[in-house]
N, C-alpha and C positions, 0 to 999 in steps of 0.2 A: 561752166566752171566758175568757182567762187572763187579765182586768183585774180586779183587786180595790177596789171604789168603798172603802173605808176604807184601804187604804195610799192612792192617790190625796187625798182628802181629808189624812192627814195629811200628807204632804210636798209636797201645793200649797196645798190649801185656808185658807179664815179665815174664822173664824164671821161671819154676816152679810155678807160681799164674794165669797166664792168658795168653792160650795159643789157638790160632787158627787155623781149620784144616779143610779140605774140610770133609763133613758129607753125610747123605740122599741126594739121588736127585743129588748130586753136589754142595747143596746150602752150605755155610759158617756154622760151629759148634764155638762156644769156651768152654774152659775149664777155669774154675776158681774154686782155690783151695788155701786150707792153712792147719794151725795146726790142723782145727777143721772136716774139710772136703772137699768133690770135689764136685761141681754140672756143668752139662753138660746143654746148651744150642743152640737153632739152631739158625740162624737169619731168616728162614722163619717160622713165624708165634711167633716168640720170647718164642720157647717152652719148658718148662723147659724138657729136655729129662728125665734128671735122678739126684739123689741128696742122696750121700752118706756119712752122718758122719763119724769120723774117727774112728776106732774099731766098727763099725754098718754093719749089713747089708743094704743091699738098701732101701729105704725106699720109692721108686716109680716105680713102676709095667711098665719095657718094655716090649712090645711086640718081635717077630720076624720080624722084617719090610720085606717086600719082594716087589720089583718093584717099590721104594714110587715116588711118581710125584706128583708135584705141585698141591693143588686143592684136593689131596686125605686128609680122617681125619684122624688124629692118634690117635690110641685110647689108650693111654698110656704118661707116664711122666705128666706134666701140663699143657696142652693147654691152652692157653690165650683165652676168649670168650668176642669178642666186639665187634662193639658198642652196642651187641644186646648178650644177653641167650639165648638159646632154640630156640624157636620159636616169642621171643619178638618182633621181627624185624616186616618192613611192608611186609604184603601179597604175599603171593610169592619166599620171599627170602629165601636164605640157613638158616638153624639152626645152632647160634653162631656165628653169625655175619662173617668179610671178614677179620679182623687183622690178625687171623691164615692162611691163603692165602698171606699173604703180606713177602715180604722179608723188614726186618728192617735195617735199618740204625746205627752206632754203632757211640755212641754219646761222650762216655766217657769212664775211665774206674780208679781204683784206687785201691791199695790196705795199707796194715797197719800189724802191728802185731796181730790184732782182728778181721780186715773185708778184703772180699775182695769182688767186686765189679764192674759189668759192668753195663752202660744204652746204653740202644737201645729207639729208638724214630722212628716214623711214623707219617706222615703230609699228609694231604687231598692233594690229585694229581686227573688229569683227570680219571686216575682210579678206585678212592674211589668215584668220584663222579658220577661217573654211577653207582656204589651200592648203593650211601647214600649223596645225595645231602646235603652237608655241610663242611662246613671249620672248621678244627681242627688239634691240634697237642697233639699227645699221646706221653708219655715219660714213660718208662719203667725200674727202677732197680731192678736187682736181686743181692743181695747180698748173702755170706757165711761168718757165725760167729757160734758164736755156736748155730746157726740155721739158715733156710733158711728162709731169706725177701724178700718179693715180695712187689713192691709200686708202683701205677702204677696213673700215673697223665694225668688226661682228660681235656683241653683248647677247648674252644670253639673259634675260631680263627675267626669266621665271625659275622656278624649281625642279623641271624637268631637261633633262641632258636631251642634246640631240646632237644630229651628223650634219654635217655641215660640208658640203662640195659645192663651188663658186669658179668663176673666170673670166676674167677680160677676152674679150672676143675683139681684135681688134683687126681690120679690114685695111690692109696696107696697100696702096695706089702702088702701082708698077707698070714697069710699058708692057711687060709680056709675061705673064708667068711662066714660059718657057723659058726664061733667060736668068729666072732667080736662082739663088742655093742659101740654106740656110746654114749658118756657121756655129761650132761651138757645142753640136750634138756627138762628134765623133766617140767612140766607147761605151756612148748609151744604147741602153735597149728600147725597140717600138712593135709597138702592135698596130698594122693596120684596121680600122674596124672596118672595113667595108666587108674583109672575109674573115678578119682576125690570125692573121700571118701573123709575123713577129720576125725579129733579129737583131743586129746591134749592126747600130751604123759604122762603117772602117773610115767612112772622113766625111765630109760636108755633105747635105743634102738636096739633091739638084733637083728643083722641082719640074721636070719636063711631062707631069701628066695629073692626073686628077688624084687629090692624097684625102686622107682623114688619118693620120697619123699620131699616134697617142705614146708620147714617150718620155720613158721614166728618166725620173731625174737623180741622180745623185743627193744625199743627206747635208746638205751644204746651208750655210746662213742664206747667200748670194748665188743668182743665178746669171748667167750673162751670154747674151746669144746676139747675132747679128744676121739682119736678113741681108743679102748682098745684092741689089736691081743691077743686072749687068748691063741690061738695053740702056740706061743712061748715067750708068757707074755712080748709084746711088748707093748710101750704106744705114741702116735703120740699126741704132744697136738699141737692145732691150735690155735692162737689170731689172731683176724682180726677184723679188721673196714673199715665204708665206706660200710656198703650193708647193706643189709634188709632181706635176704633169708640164709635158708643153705638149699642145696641138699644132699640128700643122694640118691645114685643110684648104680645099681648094675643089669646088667640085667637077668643075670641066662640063663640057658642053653637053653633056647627059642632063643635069638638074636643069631644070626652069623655076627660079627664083619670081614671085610674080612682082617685086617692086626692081627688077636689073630687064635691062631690056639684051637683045640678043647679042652673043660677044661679048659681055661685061665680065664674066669669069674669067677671061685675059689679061683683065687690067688689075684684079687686087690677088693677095695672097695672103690668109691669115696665116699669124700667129703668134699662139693663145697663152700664155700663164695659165693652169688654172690643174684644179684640182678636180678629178673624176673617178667615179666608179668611189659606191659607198666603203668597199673595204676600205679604200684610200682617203677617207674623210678624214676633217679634225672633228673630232667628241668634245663639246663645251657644256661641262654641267654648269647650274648655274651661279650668274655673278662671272664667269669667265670671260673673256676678252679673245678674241682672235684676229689679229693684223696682216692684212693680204696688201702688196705695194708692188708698181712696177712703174718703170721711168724711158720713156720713148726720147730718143735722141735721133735727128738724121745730120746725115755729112752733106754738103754739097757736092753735086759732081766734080771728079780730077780733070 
């Protein structure tokens, strides 16, 4: 790899708020931190590793990495999922699009007495365009305040329109996933995908078993859901805008994830902002702009 962690540290870095360090793989990490807290990021695939208030426990579920190389998924921290969710992508291709495969580029970086702040950005190169024929430039901030921002800006950089389905995939540490409920979905409608059922939720959702739950959201600016850890009376609240979808997924002791070792599906519970299934895409011809943002907050335990 042609990234040099000391030019990087000098022309972003500062001592104590923003610091860079070879990570997984070999590929570039930084740390950005302040009063409020630390969150860890990698430059491939612009992965929120991990994201720690200050007097909190963790509030996103690592795994044990073991052997990681390019190309493999992590199942853990917050995976960036673009230009495509799931399986949105055309026929064929991987699940979750190719951004998490890419190593990013470090654009800027800032900090203050209340934020602090990197952007990483990715531009259509010969190599995005044998995934996904199209021109564009993604720009990427994650900040730390007294919560975690994730803003994440889609440019359509050429002359041809496309579809665009994206999501935070974020892996929330918990004592048990049998003890969560998700809050703030009651009146919505969901489709399980596993067999593709459907209904509308009559009030909070208990996750006491394996979910992939895909549910529509209201036409709203702002979105606002809270996962609730009962095992240590913790409260994870989420705002986000810019999607259409929230996931809940969780796959239970059936999947064998090969970077979680046995029992790890216990300890997190996702869920996802994100936007799925191509009828539900945003259309950006180009020169167009599309802004996806969501903001992680926890409470301490009562």
């Amino acid at each position: 790899m042609n990234i040099n962690i000391f030019d990087l540290n000098t022309r972003y870095g500062a001592p104590g708020r923003i610091v860079f360090h070879e990570g997984l793989g070999g590929y570039p990490e930084v740390v950005i931190s302040n009063k409020f807290g630390v969150a860890e990021i990698s430059l491939l695939g612009a992965n929120v590793l991990s994201y720690r208030p200050t007097g909190h426990s963790p509030v996103l579920f690592r795994p044990a990495f073991r052997d990681y190389r390019r190309g493999d998924s992590v199942h853990g921290g917050c995976p960036l999922c673009w230009p495509w969710f799931g399986k949105s992508g055309e026929p064929g291709s991987k699940p979750h699009g190719f951004a998490r495969l890419c190593v990013f580029e470090v654009r800027g970086s800032s900090y203050s007495e209340e934020m602090t702040e990197i952007t990483l950005g990715l531009k259509s190169s010969p190599e995005t365009k044998s995934l996904w024929n199209f021109d564009f430039d993604l720009e990427y901030r994650i900040s730390v305040s007294m919560k975690l921002n994730l803003t994440l800006v889609t440019e359509n950089t050429g002359d041809k329109e496309f579809v665009l389905t994206e999501g935070f995939h974020p892996y929330f540490l918990v004592k048990d996933r049998n003890g969560c409920e998700v809050r703030g979905v009651e009146g919505l409608s969901y489709v399980d995908a596993r067999d593709m059922s459907g209904g509308v939720f009559a009030g909070d959702f208990k996750t006491d078993r394996e979910s992939d739950h895909v549910i529509t959201l209201k036409d709203e600016p702002k979105h606002e859901f809270v996962l609730m850890d009962n095992g240590i009376g913790r409260a994870i609240a989420i705002a986000s805008a810019g999607h259409k979808k929230l996931v809940v997924w969780n796959p239970g002791p059936g999947v064998k994830l090969a970077d979680q070792a046995d029992g790890d599906w216990r300890k997190f519970l996702c869920v996802e902002p994100a936007t799925l299934w191509r009828d539900a895409g945003w259309t950006l011809k180009g020169g167009e702009k599309h802004t996806f943002m969501a903001a992680i907050q926890s409470s301490l335990p009562q």
